[in-house]
LUMLO-431289 format. One record per residue (C-alpha): x, y, z. Coordinates in steps of 0.1 Angstrom, whole numbers, plus 5000, padded with zeros to 4 digits. Last residue first. Layout:
# residues N
r px=X py=Y pz=Z
...
//
This chain:
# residues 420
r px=5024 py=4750 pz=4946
r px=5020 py=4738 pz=4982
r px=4984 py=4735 pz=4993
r px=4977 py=4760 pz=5022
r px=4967 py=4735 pz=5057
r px=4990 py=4755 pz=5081
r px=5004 py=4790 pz=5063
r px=5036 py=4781 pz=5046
r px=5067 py=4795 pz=5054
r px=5087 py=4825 pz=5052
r px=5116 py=4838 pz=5070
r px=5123 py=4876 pz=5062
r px=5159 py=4894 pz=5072
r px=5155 py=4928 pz=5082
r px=5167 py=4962 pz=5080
r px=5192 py=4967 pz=5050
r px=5199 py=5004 pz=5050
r px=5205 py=5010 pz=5010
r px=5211 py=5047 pz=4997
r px=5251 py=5045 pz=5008
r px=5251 py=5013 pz=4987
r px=5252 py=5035 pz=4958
r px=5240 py=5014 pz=4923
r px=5199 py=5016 pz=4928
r px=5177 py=4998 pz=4906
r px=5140 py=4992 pz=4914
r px=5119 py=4968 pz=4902
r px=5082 py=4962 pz=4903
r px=5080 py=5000 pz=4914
r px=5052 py=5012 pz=4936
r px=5042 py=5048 pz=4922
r px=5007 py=5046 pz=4931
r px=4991 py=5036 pz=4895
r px=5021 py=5009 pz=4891
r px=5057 py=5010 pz=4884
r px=5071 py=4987 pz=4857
r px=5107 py=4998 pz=4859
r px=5124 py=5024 pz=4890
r px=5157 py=5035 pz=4879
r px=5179 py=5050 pz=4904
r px=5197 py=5083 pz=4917
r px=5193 py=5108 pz=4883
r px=5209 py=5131 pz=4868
r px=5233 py=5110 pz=4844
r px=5210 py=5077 pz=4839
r px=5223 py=5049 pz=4866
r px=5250 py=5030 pz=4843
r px=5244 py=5007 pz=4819
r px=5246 py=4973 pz=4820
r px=5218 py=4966 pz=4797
r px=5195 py=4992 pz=4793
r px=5164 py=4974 pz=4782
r px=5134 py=5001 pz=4778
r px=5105 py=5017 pz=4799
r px=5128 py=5028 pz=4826
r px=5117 py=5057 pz=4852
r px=5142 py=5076 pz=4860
r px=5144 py=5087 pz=4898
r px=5155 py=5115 pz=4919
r px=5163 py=5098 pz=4954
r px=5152 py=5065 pz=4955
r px=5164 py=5062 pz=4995
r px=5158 py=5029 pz=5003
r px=5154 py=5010 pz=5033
r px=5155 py=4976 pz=5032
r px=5136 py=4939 pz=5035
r px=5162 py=4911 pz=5028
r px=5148 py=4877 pz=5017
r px=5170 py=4850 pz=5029
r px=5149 py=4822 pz=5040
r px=5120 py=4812 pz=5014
r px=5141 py=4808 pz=4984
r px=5162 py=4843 pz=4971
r px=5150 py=4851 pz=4935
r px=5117 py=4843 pz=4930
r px=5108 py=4856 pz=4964
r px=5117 py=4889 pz=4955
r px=5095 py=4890 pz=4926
r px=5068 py=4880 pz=4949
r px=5076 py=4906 pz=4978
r px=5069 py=4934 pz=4956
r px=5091 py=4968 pz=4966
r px=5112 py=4948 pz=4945
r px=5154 py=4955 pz=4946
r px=5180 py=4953 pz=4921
r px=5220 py=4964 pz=4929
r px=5231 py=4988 pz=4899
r px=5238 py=4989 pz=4864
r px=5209 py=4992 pz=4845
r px=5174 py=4978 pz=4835
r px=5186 py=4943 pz=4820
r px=5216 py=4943 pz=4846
r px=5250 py=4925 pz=4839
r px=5238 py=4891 pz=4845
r px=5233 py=4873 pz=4875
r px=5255 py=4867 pz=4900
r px=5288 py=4889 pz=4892
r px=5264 py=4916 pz=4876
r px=5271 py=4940 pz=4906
r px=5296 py=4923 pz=4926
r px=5320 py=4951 pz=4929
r px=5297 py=4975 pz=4941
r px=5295 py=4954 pz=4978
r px=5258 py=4958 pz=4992
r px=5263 py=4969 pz=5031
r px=5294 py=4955 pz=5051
r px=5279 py=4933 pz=5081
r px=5242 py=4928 pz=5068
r px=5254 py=4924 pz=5032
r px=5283 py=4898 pz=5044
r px=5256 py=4881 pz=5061
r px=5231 py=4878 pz=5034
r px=5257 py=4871 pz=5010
r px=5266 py=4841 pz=5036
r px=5225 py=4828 pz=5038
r px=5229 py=4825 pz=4997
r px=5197 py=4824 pz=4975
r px=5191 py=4859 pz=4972
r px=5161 py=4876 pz=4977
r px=5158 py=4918 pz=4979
r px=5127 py=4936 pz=4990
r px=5117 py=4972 pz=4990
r px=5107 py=5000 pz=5019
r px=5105 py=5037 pz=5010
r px=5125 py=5068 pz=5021
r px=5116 py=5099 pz=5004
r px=5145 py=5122 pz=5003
r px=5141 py=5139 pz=4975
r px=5169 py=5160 pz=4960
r px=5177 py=5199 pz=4969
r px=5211 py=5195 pz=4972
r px=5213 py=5198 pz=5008
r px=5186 py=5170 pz=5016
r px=5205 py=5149 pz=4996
r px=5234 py=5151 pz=5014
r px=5214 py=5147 pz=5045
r px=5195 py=5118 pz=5031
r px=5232 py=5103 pz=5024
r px=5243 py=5110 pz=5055
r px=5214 py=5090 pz=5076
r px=5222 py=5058 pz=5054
r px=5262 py=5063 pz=5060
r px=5250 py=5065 pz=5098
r px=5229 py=5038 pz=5094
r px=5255 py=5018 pz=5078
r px=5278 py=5022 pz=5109
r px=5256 py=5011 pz=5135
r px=5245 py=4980 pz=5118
r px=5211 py=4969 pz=5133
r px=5195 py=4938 pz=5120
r px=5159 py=4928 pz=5124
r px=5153 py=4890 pz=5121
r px=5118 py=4884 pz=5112
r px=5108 py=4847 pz=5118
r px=5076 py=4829 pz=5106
r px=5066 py=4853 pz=5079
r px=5032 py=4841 pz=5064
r px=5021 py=4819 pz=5031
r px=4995 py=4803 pz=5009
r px=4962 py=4829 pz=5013
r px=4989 py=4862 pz=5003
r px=4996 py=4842 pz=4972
r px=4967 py=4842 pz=4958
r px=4955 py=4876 pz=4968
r px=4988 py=4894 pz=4954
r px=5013 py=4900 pz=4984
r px=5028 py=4931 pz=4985
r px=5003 py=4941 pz=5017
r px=5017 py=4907 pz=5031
r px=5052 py=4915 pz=5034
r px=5049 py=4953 pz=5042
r px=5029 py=4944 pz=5070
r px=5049 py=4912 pz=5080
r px=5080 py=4934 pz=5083
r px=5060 py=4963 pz=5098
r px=5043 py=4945 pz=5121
r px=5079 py=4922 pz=5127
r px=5091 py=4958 pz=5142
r px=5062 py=4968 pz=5162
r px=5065 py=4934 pz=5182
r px=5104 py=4948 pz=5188
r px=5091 py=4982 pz=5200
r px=5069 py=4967 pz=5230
r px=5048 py=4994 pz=5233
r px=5017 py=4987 pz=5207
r px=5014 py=4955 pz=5230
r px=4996 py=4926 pz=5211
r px=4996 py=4894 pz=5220
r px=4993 py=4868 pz=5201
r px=5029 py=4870 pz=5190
r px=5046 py=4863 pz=5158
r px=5088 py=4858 pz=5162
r px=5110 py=4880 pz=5164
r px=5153 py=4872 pz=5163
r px=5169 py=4907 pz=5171
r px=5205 py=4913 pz=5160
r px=5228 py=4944 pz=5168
r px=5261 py=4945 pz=5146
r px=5291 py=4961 pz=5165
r px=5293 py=4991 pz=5182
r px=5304 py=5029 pz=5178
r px=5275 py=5040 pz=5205
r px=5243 py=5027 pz=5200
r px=5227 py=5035 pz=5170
r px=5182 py=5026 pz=5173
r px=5165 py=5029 pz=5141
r px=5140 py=5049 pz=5138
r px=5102 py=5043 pz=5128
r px=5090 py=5020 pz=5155
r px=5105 py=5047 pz=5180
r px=5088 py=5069 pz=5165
r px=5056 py=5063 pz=5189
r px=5025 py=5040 pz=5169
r px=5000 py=5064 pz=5148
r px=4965 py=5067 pz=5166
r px=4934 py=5058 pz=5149
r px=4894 py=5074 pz=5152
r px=4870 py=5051 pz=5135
r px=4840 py=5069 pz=5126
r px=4814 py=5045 pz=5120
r px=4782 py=5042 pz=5097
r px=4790 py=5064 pz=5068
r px=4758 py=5050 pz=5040
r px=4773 py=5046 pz=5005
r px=4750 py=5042 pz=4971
r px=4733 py=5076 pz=4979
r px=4766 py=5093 pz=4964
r px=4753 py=5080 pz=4932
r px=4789 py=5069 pz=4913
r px=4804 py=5043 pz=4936
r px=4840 py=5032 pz=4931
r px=4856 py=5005 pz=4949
r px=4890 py=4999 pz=4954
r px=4910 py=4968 pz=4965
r px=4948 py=4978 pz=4969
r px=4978 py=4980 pz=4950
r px=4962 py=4991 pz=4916
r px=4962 py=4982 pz=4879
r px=4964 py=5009 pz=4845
r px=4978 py=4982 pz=4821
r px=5013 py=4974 pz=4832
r px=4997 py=4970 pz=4866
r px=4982 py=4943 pz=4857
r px=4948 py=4935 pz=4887
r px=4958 py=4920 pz=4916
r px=4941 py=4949 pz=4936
r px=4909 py=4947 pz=4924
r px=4895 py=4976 pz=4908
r px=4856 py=4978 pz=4909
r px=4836 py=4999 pz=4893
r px=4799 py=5004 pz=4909
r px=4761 py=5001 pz=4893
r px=4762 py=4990 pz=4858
r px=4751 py=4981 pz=4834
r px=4766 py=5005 pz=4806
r px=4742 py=5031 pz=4805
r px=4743 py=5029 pz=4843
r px=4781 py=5035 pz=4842
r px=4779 py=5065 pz=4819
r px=4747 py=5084 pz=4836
r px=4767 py=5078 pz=4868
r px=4800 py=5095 pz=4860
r px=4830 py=5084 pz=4836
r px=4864 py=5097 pz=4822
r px=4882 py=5065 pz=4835
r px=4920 py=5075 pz=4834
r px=4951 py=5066 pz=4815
r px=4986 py=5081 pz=4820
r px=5003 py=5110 pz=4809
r px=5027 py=5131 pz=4826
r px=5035 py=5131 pz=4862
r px=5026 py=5164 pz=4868
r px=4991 py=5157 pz=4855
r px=4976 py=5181 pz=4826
r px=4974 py=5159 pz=4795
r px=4952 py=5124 pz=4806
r px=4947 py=5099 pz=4788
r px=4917 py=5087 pz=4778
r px=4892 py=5050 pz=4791
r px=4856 py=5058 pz=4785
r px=4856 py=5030 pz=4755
r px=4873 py=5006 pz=4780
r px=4841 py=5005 pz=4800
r px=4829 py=4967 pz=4793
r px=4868 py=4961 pz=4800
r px=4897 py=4946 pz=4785
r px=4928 py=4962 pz=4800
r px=4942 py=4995 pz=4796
r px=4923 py=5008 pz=4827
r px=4938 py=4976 pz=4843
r px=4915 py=4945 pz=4861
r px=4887 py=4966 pz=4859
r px=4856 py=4948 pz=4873
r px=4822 py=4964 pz=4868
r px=4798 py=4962 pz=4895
r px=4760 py=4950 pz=4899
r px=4750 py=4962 pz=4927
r px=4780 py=4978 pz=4948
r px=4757 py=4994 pz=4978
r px=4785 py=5007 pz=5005
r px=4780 py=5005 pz=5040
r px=4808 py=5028 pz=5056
r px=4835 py=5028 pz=5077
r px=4847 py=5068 pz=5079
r px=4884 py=5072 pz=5088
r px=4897 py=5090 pz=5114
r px=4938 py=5104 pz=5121
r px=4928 py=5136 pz=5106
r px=4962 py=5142 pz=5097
r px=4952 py=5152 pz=5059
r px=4933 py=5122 pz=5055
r px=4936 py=5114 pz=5015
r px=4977 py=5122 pz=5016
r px=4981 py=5109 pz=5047
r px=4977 py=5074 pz=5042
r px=4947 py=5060 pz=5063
r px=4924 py=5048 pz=5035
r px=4953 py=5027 pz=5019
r px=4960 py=5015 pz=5051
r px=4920 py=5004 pz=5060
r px=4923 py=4981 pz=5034
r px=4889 py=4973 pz=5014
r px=4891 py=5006 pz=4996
r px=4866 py=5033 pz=4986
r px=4862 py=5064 pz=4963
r px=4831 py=5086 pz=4954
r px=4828 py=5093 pz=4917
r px=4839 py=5112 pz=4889
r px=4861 py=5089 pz=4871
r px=4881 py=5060 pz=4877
r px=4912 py=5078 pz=4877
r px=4901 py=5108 pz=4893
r px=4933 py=5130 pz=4880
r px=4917 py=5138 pz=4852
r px=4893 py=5163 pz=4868
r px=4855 py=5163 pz=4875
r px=4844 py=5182 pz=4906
r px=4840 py=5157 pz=4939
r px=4807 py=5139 pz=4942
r px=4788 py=5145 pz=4979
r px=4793 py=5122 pz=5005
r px=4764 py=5123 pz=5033
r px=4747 py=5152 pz=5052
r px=4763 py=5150 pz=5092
r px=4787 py=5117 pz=5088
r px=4798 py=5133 pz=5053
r px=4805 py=5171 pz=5067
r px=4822 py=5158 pz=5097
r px=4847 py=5136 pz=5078
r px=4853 py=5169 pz=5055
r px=4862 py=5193 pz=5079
r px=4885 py=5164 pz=5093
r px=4906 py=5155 pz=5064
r px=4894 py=5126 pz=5040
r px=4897 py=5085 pz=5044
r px=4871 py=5063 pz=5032
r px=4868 py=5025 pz=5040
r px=4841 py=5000 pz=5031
r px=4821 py=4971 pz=5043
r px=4802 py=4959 pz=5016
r px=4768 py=4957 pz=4996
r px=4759 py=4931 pz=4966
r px=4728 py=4937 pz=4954
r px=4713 py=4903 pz=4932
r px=4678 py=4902 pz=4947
r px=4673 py=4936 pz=4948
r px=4677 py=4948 pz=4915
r px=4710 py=4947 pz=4897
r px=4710 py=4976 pz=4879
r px=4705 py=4992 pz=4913
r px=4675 py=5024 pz=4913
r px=4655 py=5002 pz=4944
r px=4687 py=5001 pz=4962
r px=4689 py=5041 pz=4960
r px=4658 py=5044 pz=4984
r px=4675 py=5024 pz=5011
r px=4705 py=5043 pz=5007
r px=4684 py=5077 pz=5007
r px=4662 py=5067 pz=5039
r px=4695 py=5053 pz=5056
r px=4704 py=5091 pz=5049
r px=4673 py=5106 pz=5067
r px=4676 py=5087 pz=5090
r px=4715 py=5094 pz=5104
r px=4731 py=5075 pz=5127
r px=4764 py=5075 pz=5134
r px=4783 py=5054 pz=5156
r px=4817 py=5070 pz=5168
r px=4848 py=5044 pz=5169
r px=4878 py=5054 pz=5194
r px=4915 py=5045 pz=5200
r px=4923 py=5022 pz=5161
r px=4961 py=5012 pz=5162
r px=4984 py=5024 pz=5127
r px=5013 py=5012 pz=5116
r px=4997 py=4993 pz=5090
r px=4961 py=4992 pz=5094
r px=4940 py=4957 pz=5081
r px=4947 py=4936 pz=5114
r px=4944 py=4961 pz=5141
r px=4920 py=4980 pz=5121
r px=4896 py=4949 pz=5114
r px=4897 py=4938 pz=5149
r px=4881 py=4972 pz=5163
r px=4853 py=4971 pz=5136
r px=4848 py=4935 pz=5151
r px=4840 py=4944 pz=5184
r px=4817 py=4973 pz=5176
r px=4788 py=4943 pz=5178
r px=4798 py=4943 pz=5218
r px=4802 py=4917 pz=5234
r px=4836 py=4931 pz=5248
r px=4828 py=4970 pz=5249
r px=4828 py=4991 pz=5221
r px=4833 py=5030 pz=5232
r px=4813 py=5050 pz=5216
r px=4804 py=5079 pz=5205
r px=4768 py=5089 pz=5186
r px=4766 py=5116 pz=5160
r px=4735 py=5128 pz=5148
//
């Protein structure tokens, strides 16, 4: 039975609304549907009695699942169901959930059905993997797999019979887990009795205009430049508030827990340079026409100079400075970039953090030093360390025609954090 809704301002609904605005990322929560189902709350109550952990000791969160529409319905009608075994469930055949309503929302899991399920899920007593490669009480179950496109990595080949033996009632993956061993961006949580997760909202989302999303040229001009500053208030129509969302967004989803509890952005400055946005918007084109990818994605870059910043902003990364401040390039030749704020931050002090635009292009994963040398012959940039979802702890790219710089990041301290 399916119940809409529309949460009023006492209402209990209140705070599934807040916990979109703050958790999404580009993304601003319309409608929640209730759902109430007895004979499924008769299961969940019926599967706390089977928990390793027994009553006393359950643990039970707040969760997030995101699938395509067909299947949304299908789960707040009947319940999940466990998806066919295949190497490409890392943490084995069960039912998948994360913390972060953005890692729910991304398009590959909801197929444009803009709705995500907000469920009650029974954890017990749960197993934390820090990396599939790590030390674990599962590490036994960890293979490799041999049919993925993107050639081998490790997986969990477990189901319930295999986590019960063990002890357990749930896997859990926190997000500041190694990703050189098998680690992932966001909190997940993996249940292996479908009974173990009770859908209790429907939380239908709308994606902000495009506007957010391009950058505005006007005419043959010079440099635009917008100070923001964190608001209150929110207004998904005023397209400068949207921009520091995304900056802070992308700053604090990067963030590892620690570090994301000490600090904030307390200025965004976003820059627009007419003429590097068109060199940026030819250079997907070009790729575009050779059959490349042309997947943009957003990374950092620190330095510790407020004038390189500038003369970036004005004239776009200069090639003849590559290895000038640093050394020649442990991973390649190129300008170095972090789609991890924290490595940024190393380098460039708490004021002149660049956030850009990137366009990877075809891209050669690095496992070894390559000092100096060029970008590999056939491909656009080296990506090193990259985790479970393709983020890249570094990423080399040595054609300032693939590098829109967007924003400058101003970071502080959040009030009362103890400095490190």
């Amino acid at each position: 039975m399916l119940i809409h809704w529309q949460p009023g301002p006492d209402s209990e609904g209140c705070a599934v609304s807040c916990a979109i605005s703050i958790k999404s990322w580009l993304h601003e929560s319309r409608r929640q549907s209730e759902l109430s189902h007895p004979r499924l709350e008769e299961r969940f109550h019926a599967a706390k009695l089977r928990l390793k952990s027994g009553l006393h000791d359950c643990v039970a969160r707040d969760l997030f699942h995101g699938t395509c529409t067909e299947v949304t319905n299908l789960i707040a009608e009947g319940g999940f169901k466990l998806p066919a075994w295949k190497e490409d469930n890392m943490f084995g055949q069960g039912v998948y959930f994360a913390t972060d309503s953005s890692k729910s929302a991304q398009e590959m899991y909801t197929k444009g059905s803009n709705a995500l399920l907000l469920c009650d899920v029974l954890l017990g007593r749960s197993c934390t993997i820090d990396g599939l490669q790590s030390d674990h009480p599962l590490k036994r179950h960890v293979k490799m797999t041999r049919h993925t496109k993107s050639g081998p990595r490790p997986f969990l080949d477990v189901d319930l019979e295999k986590v019960r033996t063990a002890g357990f009632d749930s896997v859990c993956a926190p997000r500041d887990g190694s990703m050189a061993t098998g680690g992932v961006k966001f909190d997940e949580y993996i249940v292996y009795d479908v009974n173990q997760a009770l859908p209790k909202y429907i939380v239908h989302f709308g994606k902000y205009g495009l506007d957010v999303a391009k950058t505005p040229v006007v005419g043959q001009g010079g440099i635009m430049r917008h100070p923001l500053f964190p608001k209150r208030e929110f207004d998904p129509n005023d397209v400068m508030q949207m921009h520091f969302r995304v900056a802070e967004s992308q700053f604090l989803r990067s963030l590892s827990r620690t570090a994301g509890g000490q600090t904030k952005l307390t200025k965004v400055e976003y820059v627009v340079n007419p003429r590097l946005v068109r060199d940026f918007d030819a250079q997907k084109a070009e790729f575009a026409r050779k059959g490349l990818p042309t997947d943009v994605v957003l990374a950092f870059h620190g330095t510790k100079s407020r004038q390189v910043v500038d003369d970036i902003l004005k004239d776009n990364f200069n090639p003849a400075f590559i290895g000038s401040a640093t050394d020649a390039g442990f991973y390649g030749k190129g300008f170095y970039f972090s789609e991890f704020a924290e490595t940024s931050l190393a380098y460039g002090g708490n004021q002149n953090m660049l956030l850009c635009r990137l366009l990877p292009g075809k891209t050669f994963d690095v496992n070894h030093r390559m000092d100096g040398q060029s970008i590999k012959q056939g491909y656009n940039s080296h990506r090193v360390a990259k985790n479970s979802q393709g983020y890249g702890n570094e990423l080399v790219i040595d054609n300032p025609r693939q590098i829109l710089p967007c924003y400058v990041l101003h970071v502080g301290a959040l009030p009362g954090a103890n400095s490190s």
